[in-house]
C-alpha positions in Angstrom: 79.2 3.1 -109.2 79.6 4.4 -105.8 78.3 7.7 -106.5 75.2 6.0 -107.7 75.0 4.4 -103.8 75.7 7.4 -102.1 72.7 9.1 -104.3 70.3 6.4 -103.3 71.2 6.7 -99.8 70.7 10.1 -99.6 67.6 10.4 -101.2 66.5 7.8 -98.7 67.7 9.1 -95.8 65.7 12.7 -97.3 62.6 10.8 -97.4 63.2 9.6 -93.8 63.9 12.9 -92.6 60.6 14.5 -94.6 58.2 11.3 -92.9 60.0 12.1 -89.3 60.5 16.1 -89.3 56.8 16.8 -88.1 57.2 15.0 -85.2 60.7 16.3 -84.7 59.1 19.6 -84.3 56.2 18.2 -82.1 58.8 17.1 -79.8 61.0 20.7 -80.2 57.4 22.4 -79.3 56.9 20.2 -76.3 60.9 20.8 -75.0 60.6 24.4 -75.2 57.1 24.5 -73.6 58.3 23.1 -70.3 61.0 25.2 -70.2 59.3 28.0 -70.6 56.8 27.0 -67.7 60.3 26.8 -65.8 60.3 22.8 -65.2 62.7 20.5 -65.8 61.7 19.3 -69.5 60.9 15.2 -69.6 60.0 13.7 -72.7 56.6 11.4 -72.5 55.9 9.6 -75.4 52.5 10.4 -75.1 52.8 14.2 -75.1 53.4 13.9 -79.0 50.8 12.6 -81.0 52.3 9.9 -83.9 55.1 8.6 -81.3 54.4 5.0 -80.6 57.4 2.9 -79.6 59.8 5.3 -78.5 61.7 4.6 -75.3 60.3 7.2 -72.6 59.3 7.6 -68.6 55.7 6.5 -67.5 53.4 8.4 -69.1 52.4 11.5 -68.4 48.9 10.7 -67.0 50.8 8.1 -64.4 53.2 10.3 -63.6 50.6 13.0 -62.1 49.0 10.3 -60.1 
């Protein structure tokens, strides 16, 4: 019986991953970016499209102000 929990979870947690990897990699992309333009990377949600409640600085617009 617990081998039949530990599937379900799984295959869960594999759909979670496969809805949240592209945004993952948007958010990879962005991190290397900056460091590649030599600053000090800072995530801003609104950098990566798809990211709406995520805990982050200003924005990146209010920031430049």
């Amino acid at each position: 019986m617990a081998d039949l929990f530990m599937g379900s979870m799984a295959v869960v947690n594999l759909i979670a991953v496969a809805l949240l990897a592209h945004i993952a990699v948007r958010a990879l992309k962005d991190f290397q970016d900056q460091q590649k333009s030599g600053i000090d990377p800072i995530f801003y949600r609104d950098s990566i499209k798809g990211v709406k409640h995520a805990k982050s600085r200003e924005s990146k617009v209010k920031q430049q102000q």
